[in-house]
Short mmCIF file of the C-alpha atoms (twelve columns), coordinates in Angstrom:
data_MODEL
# 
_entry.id   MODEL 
# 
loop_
_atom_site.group_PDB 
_atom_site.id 
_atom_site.type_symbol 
_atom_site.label_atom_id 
_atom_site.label_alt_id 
_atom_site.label_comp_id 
_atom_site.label_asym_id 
_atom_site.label_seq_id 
_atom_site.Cartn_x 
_atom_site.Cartn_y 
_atom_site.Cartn_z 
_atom_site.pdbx_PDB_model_num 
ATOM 1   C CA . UNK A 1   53.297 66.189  142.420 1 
ATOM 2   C CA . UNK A 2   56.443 68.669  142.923 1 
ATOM 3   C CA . UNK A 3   56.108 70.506  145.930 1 
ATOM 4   C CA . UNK A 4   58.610 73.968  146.363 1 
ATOM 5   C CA . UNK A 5   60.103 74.998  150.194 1 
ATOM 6   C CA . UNK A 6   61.690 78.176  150.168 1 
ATOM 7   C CA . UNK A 7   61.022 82.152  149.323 1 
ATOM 8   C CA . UNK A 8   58.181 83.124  146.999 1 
ATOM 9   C CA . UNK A 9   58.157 87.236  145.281 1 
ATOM 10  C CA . UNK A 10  55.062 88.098  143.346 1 
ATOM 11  C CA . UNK A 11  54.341 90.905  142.114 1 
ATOM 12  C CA . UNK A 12  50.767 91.571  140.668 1 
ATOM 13  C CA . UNK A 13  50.931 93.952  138.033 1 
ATOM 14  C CA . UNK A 14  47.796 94.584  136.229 1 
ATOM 15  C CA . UNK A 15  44.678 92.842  135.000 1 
ATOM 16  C CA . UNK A 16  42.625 93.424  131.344 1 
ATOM 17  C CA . UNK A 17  38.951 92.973  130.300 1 
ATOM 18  C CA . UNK A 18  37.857 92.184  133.591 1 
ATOM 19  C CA . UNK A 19  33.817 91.585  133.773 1 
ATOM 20  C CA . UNK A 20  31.109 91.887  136.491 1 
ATOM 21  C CA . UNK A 21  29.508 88.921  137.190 1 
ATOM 22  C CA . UNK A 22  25.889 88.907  137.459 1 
ATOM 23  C CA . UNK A 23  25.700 88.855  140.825 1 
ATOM 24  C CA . UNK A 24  27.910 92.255  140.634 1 
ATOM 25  C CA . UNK A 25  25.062 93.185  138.605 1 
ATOM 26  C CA . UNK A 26  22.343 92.643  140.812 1 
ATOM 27  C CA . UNK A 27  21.825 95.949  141.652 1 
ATOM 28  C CA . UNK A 28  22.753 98.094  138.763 1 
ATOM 29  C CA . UNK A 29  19.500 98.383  136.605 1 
ATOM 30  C CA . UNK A 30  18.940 99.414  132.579 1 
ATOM 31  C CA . UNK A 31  22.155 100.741 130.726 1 
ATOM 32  C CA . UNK A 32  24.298 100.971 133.997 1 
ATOM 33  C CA . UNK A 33  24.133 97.012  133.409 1 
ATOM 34  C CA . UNK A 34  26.259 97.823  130.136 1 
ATOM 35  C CA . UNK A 35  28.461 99.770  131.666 1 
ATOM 36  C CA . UNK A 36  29.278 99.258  135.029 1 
ATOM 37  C CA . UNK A 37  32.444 99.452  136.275 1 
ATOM 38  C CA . UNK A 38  34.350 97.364  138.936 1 
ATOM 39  C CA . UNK A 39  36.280 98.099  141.965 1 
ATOM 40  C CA . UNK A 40  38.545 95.549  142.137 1 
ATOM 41  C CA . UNK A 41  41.406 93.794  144.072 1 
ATOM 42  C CA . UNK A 42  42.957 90.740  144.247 1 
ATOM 43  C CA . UNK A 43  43.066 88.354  146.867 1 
ATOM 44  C CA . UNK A 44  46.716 85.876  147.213 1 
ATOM 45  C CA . UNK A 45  47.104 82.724  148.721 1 
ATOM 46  C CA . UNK A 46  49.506 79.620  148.619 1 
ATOM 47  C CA . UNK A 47  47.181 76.320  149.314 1 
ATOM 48  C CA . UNK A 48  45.015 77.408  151.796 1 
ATOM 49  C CA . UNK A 49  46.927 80.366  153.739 1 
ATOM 50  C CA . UNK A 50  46.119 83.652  153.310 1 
ATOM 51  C CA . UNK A 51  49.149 85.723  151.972 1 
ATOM 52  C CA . UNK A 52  47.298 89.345  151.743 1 
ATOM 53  C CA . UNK A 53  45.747 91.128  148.961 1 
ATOM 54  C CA . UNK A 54  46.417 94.202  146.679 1 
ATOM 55  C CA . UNK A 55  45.131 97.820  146.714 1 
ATOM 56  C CA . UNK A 56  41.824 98.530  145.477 1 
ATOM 57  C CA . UNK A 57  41.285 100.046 142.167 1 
ATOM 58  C CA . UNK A 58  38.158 102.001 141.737 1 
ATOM 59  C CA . UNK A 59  35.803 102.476 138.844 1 
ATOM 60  C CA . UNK A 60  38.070 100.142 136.112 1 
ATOM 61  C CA . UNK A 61  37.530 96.900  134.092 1 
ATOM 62  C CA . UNK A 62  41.519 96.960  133.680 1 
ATOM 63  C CA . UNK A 63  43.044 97.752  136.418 1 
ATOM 64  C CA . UNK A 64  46.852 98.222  137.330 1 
ATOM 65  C CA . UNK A 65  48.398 96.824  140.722 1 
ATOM 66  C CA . UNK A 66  52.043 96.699  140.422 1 
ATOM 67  C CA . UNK A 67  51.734 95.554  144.684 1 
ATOM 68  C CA . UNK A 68  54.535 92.854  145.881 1 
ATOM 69  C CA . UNK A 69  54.701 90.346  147.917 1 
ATOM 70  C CA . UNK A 70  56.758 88.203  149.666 1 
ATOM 71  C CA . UNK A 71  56.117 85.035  151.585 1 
ATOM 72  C CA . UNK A 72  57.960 81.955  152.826 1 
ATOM 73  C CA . UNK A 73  56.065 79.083  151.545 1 
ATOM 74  C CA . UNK A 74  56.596 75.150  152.345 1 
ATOM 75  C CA . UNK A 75  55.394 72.176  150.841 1 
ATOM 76  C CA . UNK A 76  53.772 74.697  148.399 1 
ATOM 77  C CA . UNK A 77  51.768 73.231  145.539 1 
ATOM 78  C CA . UNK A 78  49.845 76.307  143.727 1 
ATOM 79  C CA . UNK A 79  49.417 79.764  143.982 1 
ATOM 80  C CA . UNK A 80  45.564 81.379  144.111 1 
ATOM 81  C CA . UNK A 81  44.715 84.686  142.407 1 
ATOM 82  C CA . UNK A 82  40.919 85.548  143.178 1 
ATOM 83  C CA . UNK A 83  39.662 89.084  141.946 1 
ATOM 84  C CA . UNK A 84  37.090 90.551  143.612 1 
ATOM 85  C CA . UNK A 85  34.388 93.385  143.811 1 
ATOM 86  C CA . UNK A 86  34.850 95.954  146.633 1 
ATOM 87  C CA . UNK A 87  31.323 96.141  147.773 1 
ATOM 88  C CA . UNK A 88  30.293 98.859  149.753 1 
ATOM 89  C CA . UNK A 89  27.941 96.495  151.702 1 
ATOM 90  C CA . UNK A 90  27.890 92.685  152.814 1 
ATOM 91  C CA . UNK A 91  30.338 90.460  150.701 1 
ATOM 92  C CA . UNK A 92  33.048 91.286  148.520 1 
ATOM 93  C CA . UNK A 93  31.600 89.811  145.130 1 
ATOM 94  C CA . UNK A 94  33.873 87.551  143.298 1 
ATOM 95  C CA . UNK A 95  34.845 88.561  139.844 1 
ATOM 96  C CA . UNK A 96  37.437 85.895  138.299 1 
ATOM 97  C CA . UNK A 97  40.333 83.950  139.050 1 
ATOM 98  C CA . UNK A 98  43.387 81.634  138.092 1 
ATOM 99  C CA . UNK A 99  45.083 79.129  139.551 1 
ATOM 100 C CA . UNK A 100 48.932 79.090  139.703 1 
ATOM 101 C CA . UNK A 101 50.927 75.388  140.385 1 
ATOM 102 C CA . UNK A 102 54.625 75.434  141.148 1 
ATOM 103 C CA . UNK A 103 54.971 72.465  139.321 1 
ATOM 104 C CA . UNK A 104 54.588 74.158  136.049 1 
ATOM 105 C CA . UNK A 105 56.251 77.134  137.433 1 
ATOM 106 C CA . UNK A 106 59.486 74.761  138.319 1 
ATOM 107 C CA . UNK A 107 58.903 72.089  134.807 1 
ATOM 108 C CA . UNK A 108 61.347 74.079  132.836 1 
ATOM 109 C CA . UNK A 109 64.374 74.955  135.439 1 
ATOM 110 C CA . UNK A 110 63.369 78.346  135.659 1 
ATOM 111 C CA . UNK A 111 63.176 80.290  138.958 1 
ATOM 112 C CA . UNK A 112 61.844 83.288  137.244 1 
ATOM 113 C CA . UNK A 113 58.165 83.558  135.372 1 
ATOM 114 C CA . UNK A 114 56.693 86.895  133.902 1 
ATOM 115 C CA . UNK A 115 53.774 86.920  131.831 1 
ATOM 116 C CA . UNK A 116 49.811 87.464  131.494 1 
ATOM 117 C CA . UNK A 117 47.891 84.246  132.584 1 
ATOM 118 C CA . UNK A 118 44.306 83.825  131.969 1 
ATOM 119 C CA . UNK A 119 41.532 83.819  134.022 1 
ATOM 120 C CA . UNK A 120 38.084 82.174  134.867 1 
ATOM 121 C CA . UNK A 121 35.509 83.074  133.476 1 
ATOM 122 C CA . UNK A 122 37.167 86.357  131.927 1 
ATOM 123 C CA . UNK A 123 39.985 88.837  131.564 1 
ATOM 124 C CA . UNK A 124 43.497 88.480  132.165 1 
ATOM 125 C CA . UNK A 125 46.217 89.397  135.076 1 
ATOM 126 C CA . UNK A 126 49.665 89.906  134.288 1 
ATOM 127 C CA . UNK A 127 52.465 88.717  137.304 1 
ATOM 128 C CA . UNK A 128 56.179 88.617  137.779 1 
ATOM 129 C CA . UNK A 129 57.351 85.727  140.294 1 
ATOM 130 C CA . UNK A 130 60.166 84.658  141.474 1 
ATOM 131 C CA . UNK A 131 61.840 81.582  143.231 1 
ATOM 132 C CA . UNK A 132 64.594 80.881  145.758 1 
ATOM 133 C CA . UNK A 133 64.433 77.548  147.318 1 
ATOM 134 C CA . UNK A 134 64.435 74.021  146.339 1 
ATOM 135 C CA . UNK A 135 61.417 71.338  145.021 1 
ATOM 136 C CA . UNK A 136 60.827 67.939  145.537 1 
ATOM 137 C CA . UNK A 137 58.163 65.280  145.318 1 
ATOM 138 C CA . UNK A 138 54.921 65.584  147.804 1 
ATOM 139 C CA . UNK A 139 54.560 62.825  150.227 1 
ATOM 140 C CA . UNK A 140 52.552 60.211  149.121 1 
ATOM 141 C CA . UNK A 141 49.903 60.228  151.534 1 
ATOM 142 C CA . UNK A 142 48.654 64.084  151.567 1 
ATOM 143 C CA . UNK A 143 44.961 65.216  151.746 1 
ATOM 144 C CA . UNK A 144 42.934 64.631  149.052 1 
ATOM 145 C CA . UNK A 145 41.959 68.226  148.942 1 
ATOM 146 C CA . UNK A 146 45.355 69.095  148.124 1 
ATOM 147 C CA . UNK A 147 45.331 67.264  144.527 1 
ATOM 148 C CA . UNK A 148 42.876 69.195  143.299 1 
ATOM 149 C CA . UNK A 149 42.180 72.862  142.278 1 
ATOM 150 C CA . UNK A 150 39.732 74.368  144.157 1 
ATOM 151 C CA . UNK A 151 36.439 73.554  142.963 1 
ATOM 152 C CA . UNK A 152 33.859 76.351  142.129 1 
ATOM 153 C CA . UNK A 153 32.285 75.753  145.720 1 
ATOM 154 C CA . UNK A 154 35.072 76.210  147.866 1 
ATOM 155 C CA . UNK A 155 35.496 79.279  145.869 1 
ATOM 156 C CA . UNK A 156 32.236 80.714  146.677 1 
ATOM 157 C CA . UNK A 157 33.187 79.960  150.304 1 
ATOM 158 C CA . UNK A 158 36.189 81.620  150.700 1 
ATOM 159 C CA . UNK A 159 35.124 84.745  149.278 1 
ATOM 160 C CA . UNK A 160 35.655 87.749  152.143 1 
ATOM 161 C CA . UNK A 161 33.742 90.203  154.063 1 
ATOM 162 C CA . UNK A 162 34.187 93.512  155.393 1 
ATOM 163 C CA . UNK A 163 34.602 93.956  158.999 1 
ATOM 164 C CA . UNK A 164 34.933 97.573  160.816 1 
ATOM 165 C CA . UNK A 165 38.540 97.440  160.335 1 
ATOM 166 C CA . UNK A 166 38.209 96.256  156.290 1 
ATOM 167 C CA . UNK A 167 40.311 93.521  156.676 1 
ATOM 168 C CA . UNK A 168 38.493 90.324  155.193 1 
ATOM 169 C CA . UNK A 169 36.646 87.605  156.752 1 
ATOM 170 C CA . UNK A 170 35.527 84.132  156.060 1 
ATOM 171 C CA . UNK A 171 31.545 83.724  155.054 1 
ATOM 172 C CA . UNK A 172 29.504 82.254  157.772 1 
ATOM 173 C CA . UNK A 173 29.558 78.930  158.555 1 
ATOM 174 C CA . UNK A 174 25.890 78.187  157.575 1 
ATOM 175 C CA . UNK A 175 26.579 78.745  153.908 1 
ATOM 176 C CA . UNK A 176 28.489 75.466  154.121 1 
ATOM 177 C CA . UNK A 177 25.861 73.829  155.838 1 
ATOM 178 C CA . UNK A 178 23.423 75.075  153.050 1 
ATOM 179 C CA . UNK A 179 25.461 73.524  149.931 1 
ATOM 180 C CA . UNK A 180 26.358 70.525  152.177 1 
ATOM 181 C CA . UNK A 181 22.787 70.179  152.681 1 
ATOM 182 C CA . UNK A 182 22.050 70.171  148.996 1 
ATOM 183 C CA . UNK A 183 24.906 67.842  148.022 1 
ATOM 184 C CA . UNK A 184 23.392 65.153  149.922 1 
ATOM 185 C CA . UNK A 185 20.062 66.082  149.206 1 
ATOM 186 C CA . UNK A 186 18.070 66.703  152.255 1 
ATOM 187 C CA . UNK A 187 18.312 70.741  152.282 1 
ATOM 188 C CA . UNK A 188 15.320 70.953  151.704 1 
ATOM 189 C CA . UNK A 189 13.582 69.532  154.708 1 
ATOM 190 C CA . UNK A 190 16.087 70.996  157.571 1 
ATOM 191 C CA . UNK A 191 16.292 74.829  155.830 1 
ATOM 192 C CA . UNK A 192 12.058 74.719  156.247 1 
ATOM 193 C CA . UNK A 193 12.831 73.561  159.976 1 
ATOM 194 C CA . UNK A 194 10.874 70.226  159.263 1 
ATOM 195 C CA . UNK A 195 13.784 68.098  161.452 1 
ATOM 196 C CA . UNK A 196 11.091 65.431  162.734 1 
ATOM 197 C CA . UNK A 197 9.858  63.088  160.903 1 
ATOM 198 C CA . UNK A 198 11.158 59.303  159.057 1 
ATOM 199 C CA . UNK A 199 12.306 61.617  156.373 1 
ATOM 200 C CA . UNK A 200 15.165 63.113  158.678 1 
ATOM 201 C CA . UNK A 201 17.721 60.629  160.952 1 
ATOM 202 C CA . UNK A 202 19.462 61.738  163.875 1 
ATOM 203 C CA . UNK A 203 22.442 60.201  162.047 1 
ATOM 204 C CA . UNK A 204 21.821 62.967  159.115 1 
ATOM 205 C CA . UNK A 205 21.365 65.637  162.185 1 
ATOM 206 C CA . UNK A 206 24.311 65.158  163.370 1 
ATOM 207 C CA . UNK A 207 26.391 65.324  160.591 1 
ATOM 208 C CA . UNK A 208 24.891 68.176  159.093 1 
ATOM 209 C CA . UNK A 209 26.041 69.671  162.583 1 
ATOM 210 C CA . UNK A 210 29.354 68.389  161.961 1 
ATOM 211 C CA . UNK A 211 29.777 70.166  158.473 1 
ATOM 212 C CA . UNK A 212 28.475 73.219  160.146 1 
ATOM 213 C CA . UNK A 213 30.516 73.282  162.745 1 
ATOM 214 C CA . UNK A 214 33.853 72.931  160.048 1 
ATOM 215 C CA . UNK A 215 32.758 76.270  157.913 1 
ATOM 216 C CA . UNK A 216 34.701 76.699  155.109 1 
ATOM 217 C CA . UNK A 217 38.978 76.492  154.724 1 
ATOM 218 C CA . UNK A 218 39.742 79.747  155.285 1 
ATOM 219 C CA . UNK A 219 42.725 81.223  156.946 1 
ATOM 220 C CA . UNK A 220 44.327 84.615  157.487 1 
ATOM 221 C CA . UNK A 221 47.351 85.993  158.231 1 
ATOM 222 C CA . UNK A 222 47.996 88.878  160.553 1 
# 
């Protein structure tokens, strides 16, 4: 995999045919389902840093951005855009998003890319990026984690918060316990506090408290 070291400029420019999920939907009830409109803003990061995220646009299914960035990146292997919901309560509901890797950014010599670029499970964004530094080839021996996309999971994970200050937070930690729990199998028993028992090992205990303890990969900057 082709890593790239040096100076990354995006600019996010605008998105089209965005669509509320239905957890955005949750509360909206008979033809406000049809029509509801997000307030949306997307979040940027390289791997698993935090680079920042754009203005809010209110009441729009397309919005328009046109926010820059700028960020020194090493050992950089793909660029996240994750649109979101600006909820006036709780969590920040995620809306769609698209995954960016500098190896197909670099595959053609180019330093410059401008175009729309689809995303999951709807609409479209349109970005401008650009390049200055060099590429070469990841080290052999790099986390797992890092030769993948982020799975749907981690996705739900990362999703941010309000604090008093609006900045965005990482979910709590026990909402990777609870899809730890499940992937294993034994949720069940420990979310209905039934921890005795053959059915439950203090081996299980404490890794569940292990996983816990991790939370999800979530960094910011600032």
């Amino acid at each position: 995999m082709v890593v790239f070291n040096g100076l990354l400029k995006i600019k996010i420019c605008e998105a089209l045919a965005l669509k509320p999920t239905a957890w955005s939907l949750r509360h909206a009830v008979g033809q406000r389902t049809q029509t509801f409109l997000l307030d949306t803003y997307i979040a940027l990061n390289v791997d698993e840093s935090r680079v920042g995220q754009t203005s809010t646009k209110q009441k729009t299914n397309s919005p328009a951005w046109n926010d820059e960035f700028v960020t020194e990146v090493r050992a950089g292997r793909k660029i996240e855009l994750s649109v979101f919901h600006d909820a006036p309560i709780g969590y920040d509901d995620f809306v769609a998003n698209c995954i960016i890797q500098f190896e197909d950014l670099l595959q053609n010599g180019s330093r410059h890319f401008e175009d729309w670029i689809d995303l999951e499970p709807e609409g479209r964004v349109y970005v401008i990026i650009d390049l200055s530094g060099s590429s070469s080839e990841a080290e052999r021996n790099y986390d797992y984690k890092a030769q993948h996309d982020l799975e749907p999971l981690e996705m739900e994970r990362r999703q941010p918060s309000k604090n008093p200050s609006g900045s965005a937070q990482r979910q709590p930690e026990e909402f990777c316990l609870v899809r730890a729990l499940g992937f294993i199998g034994m949720g069940d028993p420990l979310l209905r506090g039934e921890t005795t028992g053959p059915s439950v090992s203090s081996e299980w205990l404490t890794l569940c408290f292990v996983v816990k303890l991790q939370g999800p990969r979530f960094h910011q900057n600032g």
